[in-house]
Phi, psi and omega in degrees: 000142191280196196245133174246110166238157194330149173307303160345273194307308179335297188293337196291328175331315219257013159235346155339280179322302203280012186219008198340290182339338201208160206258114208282145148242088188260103182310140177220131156045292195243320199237147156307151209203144166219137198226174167050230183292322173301340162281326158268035156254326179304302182310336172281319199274049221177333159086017197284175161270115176267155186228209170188163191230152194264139158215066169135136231288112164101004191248110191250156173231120189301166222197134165205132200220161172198147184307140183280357166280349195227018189316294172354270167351264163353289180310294176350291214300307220278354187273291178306309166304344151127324147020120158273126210230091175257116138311131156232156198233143144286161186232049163187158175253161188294171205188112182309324199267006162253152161283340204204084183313128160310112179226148184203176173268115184283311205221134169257122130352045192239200180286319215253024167183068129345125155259326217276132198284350169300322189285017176215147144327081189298339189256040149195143197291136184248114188263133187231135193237160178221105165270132161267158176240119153260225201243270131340292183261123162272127157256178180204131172226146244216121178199133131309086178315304205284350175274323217072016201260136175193116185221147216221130183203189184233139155198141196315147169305325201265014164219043183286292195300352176279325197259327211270349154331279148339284188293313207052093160293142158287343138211166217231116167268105181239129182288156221298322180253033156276132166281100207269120193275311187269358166094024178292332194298336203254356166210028165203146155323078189254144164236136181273147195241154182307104177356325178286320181309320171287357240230121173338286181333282180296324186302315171296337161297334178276336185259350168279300150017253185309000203222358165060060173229151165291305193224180186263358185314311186278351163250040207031005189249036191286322186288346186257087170318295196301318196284347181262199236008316197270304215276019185216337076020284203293313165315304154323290167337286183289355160265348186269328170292323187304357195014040152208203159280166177250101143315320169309321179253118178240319200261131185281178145215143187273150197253084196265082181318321165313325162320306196283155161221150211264122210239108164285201195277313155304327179287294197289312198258331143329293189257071158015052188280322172257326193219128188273206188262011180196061174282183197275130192352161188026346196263153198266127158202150204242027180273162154056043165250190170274313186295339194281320174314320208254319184314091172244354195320178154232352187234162155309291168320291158358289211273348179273319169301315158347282171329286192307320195290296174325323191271302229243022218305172151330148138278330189302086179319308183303327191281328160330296177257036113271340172293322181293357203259273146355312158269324169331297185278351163277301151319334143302332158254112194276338164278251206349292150008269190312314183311297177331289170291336161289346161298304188279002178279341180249030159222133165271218196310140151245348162299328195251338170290338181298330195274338188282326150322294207284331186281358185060014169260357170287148166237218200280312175328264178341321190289315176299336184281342204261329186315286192343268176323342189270338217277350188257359168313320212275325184297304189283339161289330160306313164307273161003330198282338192278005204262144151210029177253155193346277187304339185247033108308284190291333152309321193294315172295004215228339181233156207287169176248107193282008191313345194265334194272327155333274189300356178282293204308286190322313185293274171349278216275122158295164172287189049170052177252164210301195167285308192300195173210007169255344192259047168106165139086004167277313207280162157304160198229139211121306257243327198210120180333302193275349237250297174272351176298310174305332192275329170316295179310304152344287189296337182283348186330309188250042177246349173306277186329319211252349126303309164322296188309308176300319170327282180320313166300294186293323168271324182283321181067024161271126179263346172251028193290092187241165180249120162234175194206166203170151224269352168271305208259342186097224206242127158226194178234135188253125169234140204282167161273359158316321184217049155300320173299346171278351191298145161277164201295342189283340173317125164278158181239113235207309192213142153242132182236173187322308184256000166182217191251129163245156186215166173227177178220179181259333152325306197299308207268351186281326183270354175298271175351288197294327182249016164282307212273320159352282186309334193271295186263047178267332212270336194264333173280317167347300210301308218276346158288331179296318163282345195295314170309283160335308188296311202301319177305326160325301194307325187253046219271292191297358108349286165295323157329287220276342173298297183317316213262284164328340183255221268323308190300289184286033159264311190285330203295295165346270216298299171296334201279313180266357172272013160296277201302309188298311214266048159055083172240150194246133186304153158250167206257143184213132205189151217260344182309158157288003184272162145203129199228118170238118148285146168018083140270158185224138186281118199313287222286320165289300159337294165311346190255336210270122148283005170241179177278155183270142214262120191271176205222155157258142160227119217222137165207148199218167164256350191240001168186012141198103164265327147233151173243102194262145189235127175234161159154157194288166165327152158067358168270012180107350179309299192311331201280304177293352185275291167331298161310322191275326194272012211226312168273347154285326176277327177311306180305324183258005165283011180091012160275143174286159184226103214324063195207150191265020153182149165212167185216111182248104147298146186260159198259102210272340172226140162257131187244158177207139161222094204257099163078012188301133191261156184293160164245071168320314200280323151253041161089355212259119172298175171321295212256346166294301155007261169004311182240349153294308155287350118279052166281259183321318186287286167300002162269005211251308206291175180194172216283340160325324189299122151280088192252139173242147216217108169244113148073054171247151213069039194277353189266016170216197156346123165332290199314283173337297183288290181323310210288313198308291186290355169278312175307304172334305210286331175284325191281323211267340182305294147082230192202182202276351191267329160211102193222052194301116183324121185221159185231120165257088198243140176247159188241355178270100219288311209291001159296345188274322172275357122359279178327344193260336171282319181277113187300313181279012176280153172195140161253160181199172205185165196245099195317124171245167159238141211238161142195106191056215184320304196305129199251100190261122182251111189269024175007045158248146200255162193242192136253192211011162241291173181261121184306329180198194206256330195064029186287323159327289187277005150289342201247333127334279185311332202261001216359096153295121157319154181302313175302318210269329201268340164319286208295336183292282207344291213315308158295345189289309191300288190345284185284337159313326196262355193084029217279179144281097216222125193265121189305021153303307185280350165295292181339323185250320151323276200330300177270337131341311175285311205273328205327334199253010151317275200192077180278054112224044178314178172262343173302331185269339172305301217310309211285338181295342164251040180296071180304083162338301203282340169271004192269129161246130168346323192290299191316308188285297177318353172269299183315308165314309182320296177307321153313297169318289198296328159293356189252337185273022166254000000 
């Protein structure tokens, strides 16, 4: 027997069916209605109470629900678990003579394509990426919904994860019968799309289709098979959620990896560029980074190019020093500046409302936040005209006179209008004829109500006689029972309440009727003026783009410009040479942070007489700090930032590699020093004579012997001939790596000054040349405070194992256990040393050994 259910349910089945994929949010009056299985899985992920509603005798259907006001909220939570979210809305008010309200899916939900501005980052971009996977080639494609931003590019298979990294999409489109070989599936939202969707045939038909073109010639990608593959796929995909057009999105742009210098996955979470290397438990945080440093912006848009610029700096010498160009003549006028950025302090997203047009989702807010901000062009263009370097000349000339789209919105929109767009309260009143007649009648109700009523009073001679109203009967009249006997014979009886009789009258319903229909229909021409207004405005989506895209540059060109003044950063000379020459350079992000001053360092690398730099020098003394700042002032310089040093000269650089600190990797089984060497791996094979590799401490993860052998080939590999000579900063605690340089012509040493005055060790983090006279390992390990005995008792063993001695475990035994016995009589230091095989201990061996004893006595 079939299942018979309520109409409710019914319609909720059948639309169920047309979305299996996503989590139904079906409106019923107030609330989001969630049914069946989409009702426990919301209740779980969402912490809700499930109940259930009966449809049909003894048959209940769990029920989970959330206010249609906190709808976001919600969306947000379910969003962030990886959740396909189809709203479905009513599209009509109820109406007693249906059986049923029209309701359908206005919007599909997914990470990667988010409108609603409570759901977004306004200072970074939510990207929905579409891969084809080849053999060779990957194509790939790209879009910001809420910018319009839309890019189609190639990229070699053996740096995809590398690319995709980069951008960090919020979701990742892949075909439905690929195999993922790379684990992707394991660190992004990924949905898979039906195969056919991928297929040369269709994407070119979806994307000339869409872009209302014959061929692709003109938005350069016509030769990028893969990259049309992904980008035709990805589209489809976004028509089916937007459930409209992207008008927004036309203009393509092709994705030329070669532009860029290519900062890797590692590298990029090394030098702390966007994030740092230790936020707060669960949390995303961009504090004690380069963007937190560099962030001078004022608009949204601004801080999202800002982000891009940082991941993605330049190759382009020319293009390099017009943006230095820019901030240079914006940094000199230091009033002007200021003026400048309080101009852009009064415009907000103006990117993302343009997509909300075009997407037909904005509403009279937004059309006033947009009024606003366009109504401040005119000012920064003025500003503007007093400008003479390249690039802030062609902004200037770039942006439009929105005057016509202002004044459409004033005249429409009140300043002040609610959020919805349906119930009322947006247009002017002036603005549309029939419009104030209906608000007349509306408005007159009660001087109407208040006249019937004295009327009434004065012919019946009931003096406490009122006209009232209530959302069942409409407008009645209340006669007390006191004076019931007065009613007239035309008064209808309508209600009995507690203190009398309610009536109606054919006056009373004939103006109930005129001022009901007033009110519905003010609210439905309201509606229908507002888009009209809105359509007219869509045309000019591309416009406000291009606007959107020119107020970003000078926000950031603004932004680099007063923190050059506030932290004293110096243009750097960018050039086509093999140098990088830093005078008193300095590390942004420790500077910034520091409350004493920062002690600055030179740095001179070369392809011809100092190409590598081996840095010796103890813990704590500034290497890692000095490795970072020289790769941290290279990318400042070619994303076009003045940079923290009282000169610099960057030759340019097309890859930076760093291998800083590397960590196990559990989850695939990788130890520390496998890490390690995988990512110097990835450097020589990679690197090329443009490259800058920083290099800390490698082969520190195995065998003394073992590791020196490792970091002396590297450092002979990275050395090469003149043909491959990649600029490198090497720093090491493997002192005997330092005569490497007397062999290799182009090696150099330098160390890190330290100072002894008795026990006390002062590290003054000026880097010197040549190599560091010792290691300072004690007295690092003083400072980290080591009990005092332990730090006695190494001093005592170091002359031991310096000198070589013949050392009998004996002379161990009774100190040790004297120090620890009243303690800890069964530490493990004392196991280790009593199952010490003397005859195998080498000074290298014993300093290891040492090592290990420390880290058991500080647990």
């Amino acid at each position: 027997m079939a299942e018979r259910l309520t109409p409710l349910l019914a319609q909720y089945r059948r639309i169920k069916e047309r979305y299996p994929e996503t989590l139904l949010l079906f409106r019923v009056g107030d609330f989001y209605e969630m049914f069946y299985d989409d009702a426990e899985i919301g209740a779980r992920a969402l912490n809700l109470t499930l109940t259930s509603r009966p449809h049909g005798p003894n048959i209940r259907v769990p029920l989970a629900g959330i206010p249609a006001k906190a709808l976001d909220t919600y969306v947000a939570r379910l969003v962030a678990q990886g959740f396909k979210i189809a709203v479905c809305d009513q599209l009509e008010e109820p109406d007693r003579n249906k059986p049923i309200v029209h309701r359908d899916v206005v919007e599909i939900i997914t990470p990667g394509t988010v409108t609603r501005t409570p759901l977004l980052d306004e200072q970074k971009n939510n990207y929905l990426m579409a891969l084809s996977p080849g053999s060779e080639i990957w194509g790939m494609a790209f879009t910001d919904l809420t910018t319009g931003e839309f890019v189609v590019g190639e990229i070699k298979s053996a740096n995809i994860l590398e690319e995709i990294a980069k951008i960090g999409p919020a979701e990742l489109l892949l075909p439905q019968n690929w195999s993922d070989n790379l684990s992707i599936e394991n660190q992004y939202h990924i949905t898979r799309v039906d195969d056919y969707y991928f297929t040369e045939e269709f994407a070119f038909d979806k994307l000339t289709s869409h872009l209302e073109v014959l061929n692709l010639g003109g938005f350069g990608i016509e030769h990028l098979t893969e990259g049309i593959c992904a980008a035709g796929a990805m589209l489809h995909y976004l028509e089916h959620t937007q459930r409209s057009a992207l008008p927004h999105l036309r203009r393509v742009t092709p994705y030329i990896v070669s532009e860029y210098l290519l900062i890797d996955r590692i590298s990029r979470r090394n030098l702390e560029l966007i994030e740092s290397l230790h936020p707060q438990e669960g949390k995303y945080e961009t504090s004690k980074t380069l963007l937190w440093v560099l962030n001078g912006t004022k608009t949204p848009g601004g801080a999202r190019l800002l982000r891009r610029w940082i991941l993605a700096p330049l190759q382009s010498v020319e293009k390099i020093n017009r943006r230095l160009d820019a901030v240079a003549e914006l940094k000199q006028r230091v009033a002007s500046l200021s003026e400048l950025q309080g101009l852009l302090s009064k415009i907000g997203d103006i990117e993302r409302i343009g997509s909300r047009i075009a997407l037909e989702r904005a509403n009279a807010r937004d059309l006033i936040a947009l009024r606003n901000w366009l109504e401040v062009i005119p000012e920064v263009k003025n500003f503007l005209a007093e400008f003479r370097s390249e690039r802030l000349v062609q902004i200037c000339n770039s942006m439009h006179d929105f005057k016509a789209i202002t004044n459409d919105i004033s005249q429409v929109i009140v300043d002040d209008p609610p959020a919805g767009i349906t119930e009322g309260g947006l247009i002017r009143t002036g603005y549309n004829q029939e419009l104030d007649e209906l608000r007349a009648i509306a408005g007159n109700a009660k001087e109407f109500i208040a006249r019937i009523q004295a009327t009434e009073r004065q012919r019946t001679g009931i003096p406490n006689l009122r006209v009232g109203y209530n959302s069942v009967f409409g407008y009645y009249i209340e006669i007390t029972k006191s004076y019931l006997s007065l009613v007239p014979k035309n008064y209808i009886r309508k209600q009995t309440v507690v203190s009398g009789e309610r009536f109606i009258t054919p006056e009373l319903k004939e103006y109930e009727a005129k001022i009901l229909n007033a009110e519905e229909r003010i609210k439905t021409l309201e509606y229908e003026l507002f888009l009209e207004l809105r359509r007219r405005i869509a045309p000019y989506t591309n416009q406000i783009f291009d606007l959107a895209n020119v107020l970003a540059e000078l926000d950031v060109f603004a932004g680099l410009a007063s923190i050059a003044n506030e932290r004293n950063y110096v243009r750097p000379i960018v050039d086509e040479s093999r140098a990088i020459e830093i005078k008193s350079g300095r590390h942004p992000v420790v500077e910034a942070m520091s409350k004493q001053p920062f002690i600055p360092n030179d740095t001179l690398i070369d392809s011809k007489e100092q190409q590598i730099l081996i840095i010796t020098g103890p813990n704590m003394a500034g290497k890692s700090t000095y490795l970072r700042q020289v790769a941290l002032i290279v990318i400042m310089a070619q994303m076009g930032s003045f940079v923290p040093a009282a000169h610099a000269r960057i030759g340019i650089v097309d890859k930076i590699f760093t291998r800083i600190g590397a960590s196990d990797d559990v989850a695939r089984g990788v130890s520390t020093f496998l890490a390690e060497m995988i990512e110097t791996a990835n450097i020589l094979n990679n690197a090329t004579p443009r490259s800058l590799v920083v290099l800390d401490e490698v082969g520190r993860g195995t065998a003394t012997y073992d590791g020196l052998a490792i970091a002396w080939a590297t450092v002979e590999h990275l050395h090469g001939d003149e043909k491959f000579c990649p600029r490198t900063i090497f720093a090491t605690h493997y002192h005997e790596l330092t005569d490497i340089a007397a062999l290799l012509p182009r090696v150099r040493n330098y160390s890190f000054d330290v100072r002894e005055k008795g026990d006390q060790v002062l590290f003054l983090r000026k880097i010197k040349p040549g190599p560091a006279d010792k290691s300072y390992g004690i007295a690092v390990a003083k400072l980290a405070g080591l009990p005092m005995p332990v730090i006695n008792r190494a001093k005592e063993l170091l002359i031991r194992f310096t000198k070589q001695e013949e050392i009998n475990i004996s002379q161990f035994n009774a100190p040790i256990e004297t120090l620890l016995a009243a303690e800890r009589p069964n530490h493990p230091v004392i196991e280790r040393l009593r199952n010490l095989n003397i005859d195998e201990l080498t000074p290298l061996k014993a300093l290891t050994l040492l090592s290990e004893l420390q880290k058991l006595v500080q647990e």
